[in-house]
C-alpha positions, 0 to 999 in steps of 0.5 A, a space after each residue: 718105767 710104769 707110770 702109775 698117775 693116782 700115786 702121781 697125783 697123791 705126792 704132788 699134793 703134799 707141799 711146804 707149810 708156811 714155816 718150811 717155805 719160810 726155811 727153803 728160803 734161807 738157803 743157808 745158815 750157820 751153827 755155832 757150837 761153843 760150851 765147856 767142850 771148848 775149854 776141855 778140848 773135847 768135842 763131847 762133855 761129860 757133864 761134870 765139868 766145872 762151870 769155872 772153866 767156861 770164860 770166853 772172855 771176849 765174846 763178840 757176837 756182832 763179830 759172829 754176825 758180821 763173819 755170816 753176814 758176809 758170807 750170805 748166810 741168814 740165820 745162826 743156830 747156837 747151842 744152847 746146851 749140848 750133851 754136857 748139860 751145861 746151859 750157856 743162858 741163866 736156867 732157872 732149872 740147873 746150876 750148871 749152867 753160866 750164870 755160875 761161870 766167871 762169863 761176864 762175872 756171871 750175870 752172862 747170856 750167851 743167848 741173849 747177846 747173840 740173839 741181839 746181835 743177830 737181830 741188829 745184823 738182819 739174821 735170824 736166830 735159831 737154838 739147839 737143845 740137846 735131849 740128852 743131859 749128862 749132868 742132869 739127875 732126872 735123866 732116864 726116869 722118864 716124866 720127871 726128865 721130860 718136865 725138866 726138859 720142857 721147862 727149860 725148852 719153854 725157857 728158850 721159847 718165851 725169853 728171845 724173840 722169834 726162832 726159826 729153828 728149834 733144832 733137835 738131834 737125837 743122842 741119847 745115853 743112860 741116866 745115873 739109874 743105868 736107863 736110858 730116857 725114852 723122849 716124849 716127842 710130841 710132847 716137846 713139839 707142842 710146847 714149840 707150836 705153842 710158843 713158837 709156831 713159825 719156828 721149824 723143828 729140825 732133825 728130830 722133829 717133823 719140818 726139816 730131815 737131816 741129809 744122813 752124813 755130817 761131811 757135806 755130802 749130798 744126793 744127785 736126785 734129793 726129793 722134798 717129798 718122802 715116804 713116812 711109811 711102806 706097805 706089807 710085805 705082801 703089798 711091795 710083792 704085788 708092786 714090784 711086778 709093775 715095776 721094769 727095773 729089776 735091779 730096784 726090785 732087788 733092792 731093800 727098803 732099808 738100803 735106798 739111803 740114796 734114794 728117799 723120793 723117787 716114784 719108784 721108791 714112793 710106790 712101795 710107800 703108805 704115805 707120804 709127807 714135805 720133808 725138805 733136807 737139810 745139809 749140815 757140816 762143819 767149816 773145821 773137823 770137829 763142832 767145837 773148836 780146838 786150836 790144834 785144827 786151825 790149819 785144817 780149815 776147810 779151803 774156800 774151793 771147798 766151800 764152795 763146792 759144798 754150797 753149789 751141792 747143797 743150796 743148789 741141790 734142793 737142800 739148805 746148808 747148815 754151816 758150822 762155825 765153832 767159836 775159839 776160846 776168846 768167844 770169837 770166830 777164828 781169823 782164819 774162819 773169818 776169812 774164808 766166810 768172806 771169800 765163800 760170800 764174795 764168790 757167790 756175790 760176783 758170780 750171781 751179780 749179772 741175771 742175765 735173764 733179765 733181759 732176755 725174750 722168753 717164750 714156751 712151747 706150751 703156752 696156757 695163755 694164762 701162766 705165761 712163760 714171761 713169770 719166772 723173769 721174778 723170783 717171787 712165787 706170786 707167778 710161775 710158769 704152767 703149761 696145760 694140765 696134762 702136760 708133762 713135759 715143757 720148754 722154756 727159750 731164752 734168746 739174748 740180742 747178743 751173744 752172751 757167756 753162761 756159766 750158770 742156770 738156776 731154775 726154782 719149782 713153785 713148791 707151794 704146790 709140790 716139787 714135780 720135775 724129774 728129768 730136765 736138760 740145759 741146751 745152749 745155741 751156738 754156730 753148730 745148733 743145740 748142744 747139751 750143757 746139763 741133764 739132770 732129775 730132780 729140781 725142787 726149791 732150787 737147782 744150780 746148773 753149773 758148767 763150762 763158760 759157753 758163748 751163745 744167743 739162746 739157752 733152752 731149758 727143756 723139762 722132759 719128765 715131772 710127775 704132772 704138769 711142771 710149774 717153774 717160778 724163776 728162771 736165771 742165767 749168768 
C-alpha cells in the first residue's frame, strides 16, 4: 500500500490526555442499572411511574463492591437517572426522584451509599445521566431544560467525591410541546472540566467513543486514533488514486463501521484526534433486572471471552450488572463475577517474562529492550528513529509453557504498531503462534499451550518507529 509519512507523522502525535491514560488503565469496569424499571419489569420508563414503587429495601452496595472487586473490575457507574427522569439521589430540581420513595423512608442516597462503598473497597465511582427526561416538563424547550439539566449535573458533580466517569448516551425524544431537545453539549461539558476535570465524558462526549453494538462484539483491528472529519469529495477522488486497494476505493465513508482508524481510512480524513473505545454490555439480556432472565445469565466461558476480545483488544469493558429488586447483585451474577475474577487471576499469576533474557535486534543503546520487564510507562523500548520494524527475543534457561502474550504500546506518544507476529522456538526452529495488526494500550495474545525456551515478538509494521512498554508471557 502507498505509504504516505507526513500523514504517518500527523496521527502519531495525537495521544491520550491525562484523564483518558487514566481511564486505559482500568481496563475494565462495571455498570449498575437500577430505578423504577426495575420495579415495573421494563427496561425504559415512561417517566410517570410513581415514586412509591421504588424500594430496594435491602440494598447492599458493599455487596455490589465486593461482587466487582472479585471479579478484577476497578470502577462502577451507576445510573443516576435514566430516561424515566427518576432520580435515585435527593435533587433539589424534581420530586421524582427517592427522597419522595419509601427507600429508606425517604431520606435515601442511592448514590451516596455507593459512592462510599466503592471508595471503602478501593474502586472508583462514575455516574451516568440521561439527556433525556421523560418526566421533566421543561423537555424540549430548549435553554429552560439545559439550565434544569446543568443543575442537576452540577448537583452530581459537586456532592460525591472524585468521578472518573461522566457517562452520556445520546436518547433523545419529544418533549410534552411535541419537540425534541436540542442538547447544548458544550455546555454540559464545561460544567464537568469545571468540577470535575479528571473525570472522562463517555459516549456522548470527547474522551471515551462507544464500540458501536451493545453485545460485546469487537474489532480485530481497534484504533484509538480516528477521523474527526473527511476531506471534499473532490479531495478523497484525488487520494484514492494513491491508494492500490481497489476494494477500499469502493467502499464509502459511511459503511467502514469496521474500519474507524487505519492509514487507509485516515488518508481520506481532515483531522484526527485520541479517542480510545470502549465495549460496553451487559452480564443479562436487558440493563435492568428482571426475574424472568436469571436463568440467562451469561455463562462464565462467555465472560471470559468477552473480556480477552475487549480488554485485550485495545479497549475497556464496561460491564453491566443489574441490581434485583432487594437492591442487591443476584446469587447467580455473583457467582459468575468470581469465576471471570479467578480465571483471570490464575491465568496471569506466573510472568514468565520476568526472568527471562531479553534482547532486540535494534538496540538505540538508549531504550533498552531490558524496559518492558515493568509495566510502568516511565520506560519502554525504542528502537532508532526511522525504524519501523523491531524484534524483541525472550529466552528462558528451561523450556517453558506459554499460552499468553501480552504486549502493551507506550500510548503516552501515540499507538503505532500495525502488524506484529508471535513466534515460539521449539525442536524444529520458529513457529508462528500469532499475527495480528494493531496493539495499542494492550494486546492479549492468546493460543494453543506450546513448550518452548524462546518467544519472539516481531513488529513488522507500525506507522514510525514502534515503541513498547511492557511485555508478558505466561
Amino acid at each position: 500500500m502507498y505509504k504516505d509519512y507526513e500523514l504517518d507523522k500527523r496521527l502519531v502525535k495525537c495521544h491520550p490526555s491525562p484523564r483518558q491514560l487514566a481511564i486505559e488503565q482500568m481496563e475494565f469496569y462495571a455498570f449498575a442499572h437500577i430505578t423504577v424499571n426495575t420495579f415495573t419489569d421494563k427496561e425504559w420508563g415512561d417517566g410517570t411511574e410513581p415514586e412509591s414503587i421504588f424500594d430496594p429495601s435491602g440494598l447492599d452496595a458493599d455487596q455490589w463492591v465486593e461482587a466487582l472487586v472479585a471479579a478484577g473490575a476497578t470502577g462502577l457507574i451507576v445510573t443516576g437517572k435514566h430516561h424515566d427522569g427518576f432520580c435515585l439521589w435527593p435533587s433539589k430540581y424534581t420530586e421524582h426522584s427517592v427522597k419522595n420513595s419509601p427507600f429508606r423512608n425517604g431520606r435515601g442516597d442511592v448514590l451516596r451509599e455507593v459512592s462510599d462503598a466503592c471508595r471503602k473497597g478501593g474502586i472508583k465511582f462514575g455516574v451516568y445521566l440521561s439527556p433525556w427526561d421523560r418526566n421533566c416538563p421543561l423537555y424540549g424547550q430548549g435553554k429552560a431544560y439545559d439550565d434544569y439539566f446543568c443543575a442537576q449535573l452540577t448537583e452530581l458533580c459537586t456532592n460525591y467525591g472524585e468521578l472518573f466517569s461522566v457517562w452520556f448516551d445520546g436518547a433523545c425524544g419529544e418533549g410534552p410541546n411535541g419537540k425534541k431537545q436540542v442538547y447544548d453539549w458544550n455546555r454540559y461539558y464545561s460544567v464537568i472540566r469545571e468540577l470535575q476535570p479528571n473525570a472522562c465524558i463517555s459516549i456522548c462526549g470527547p474522551d471515551v467513543r462507544w464500540c458501536g453494538n451493545e453485545a460485546g462484539d469487537t474489532r480485530e483491528s481497534e484504533w484509538s486514533v480516528i477521523p474527526t472529519g473527511f476531506d471534499t469529495p473532490d479531495d478523497v477522488a484525488e487520494k484514492s488514486q494513491k491508494s492500490d486497494d481497489a476494494s477500499f476505493r469502493k467502499k464509502k465513508i459511511s459503511e467502514m463501521d469496521r474500519d474507524l482508524g487505519s492509514r487507509a481510512l485516515c488518508s481520506y480524513a481532515s483531522g484526527f484526534a485520541w479517542r480510545p473505545a470502549e465495549t460496553d454490555t451487559s452480564i443479562r439480556p436487558g440493563w435492568f433486572y428482571h426475574a424472568s432472565d436469571d436463568d440467562k445469565v451469561r455463562s462464565t466461558e462467555t465472560l471470559i471471552d468477552i473480556w480477552y476480545r475487549t480488554v485485550g483488544g485495545n479497549s475497556k469493558l464496561l460491564l453491566n450488572i443489574p441490581p434485583d429488586r432487594r437492591g442487591l447483585f443476584h446469587e447467580t451474577d455473583v457467582k459468575r463475577l468470581r469465576e471471570l475474577g479467578d480465571y483471570i487471576r490464575k491465568t496471569f499469576k506466573v510472568n514468565l517474562a520476568e526472568k527471562a533474557e531479553i534482547s532486540a535486534d535494534k538496540d538505540n543503546g538508549y531504550d533498552l529492550a531490558e524496559n518492558v520487564r515493568v509495566d510502568s510507562y516511565d520506560s519502554y523500548y525504542k528502537p532508532f528513529d526511522g525504524d519501523n520494524e523491531a524484534t524483541l527475543t525472550f529466552r528462558f534457561s528451561d523450556p517453558q509453557t506459554v499460552s499468553h502474550v501480552v504486549i502493551k504500546e507506550h500510548i503516552p506518544m501515540s499507538q503505532r504498531i500495525e502488524r506484529f507476529v508471535v513466534e515460539a522456538r521449539t525442536d524444529i526452529g520458529y513457529t508462528e503462534v500469532y499475527s495480528g495488526t494493531t496493539v495499542g494500550y494492550k494486546k492479549i495474545v492468546k493460543f494453543s499451550p506450546i513448550v518452548t525456551d524462546e518467544i519472539r515478538i516481531r513488529v513488522t509494521d507500525s506507522r514510525v518507529c514502534p515503541i513498547i512498554s511492557f511485555v508478558g508471557i505466561y
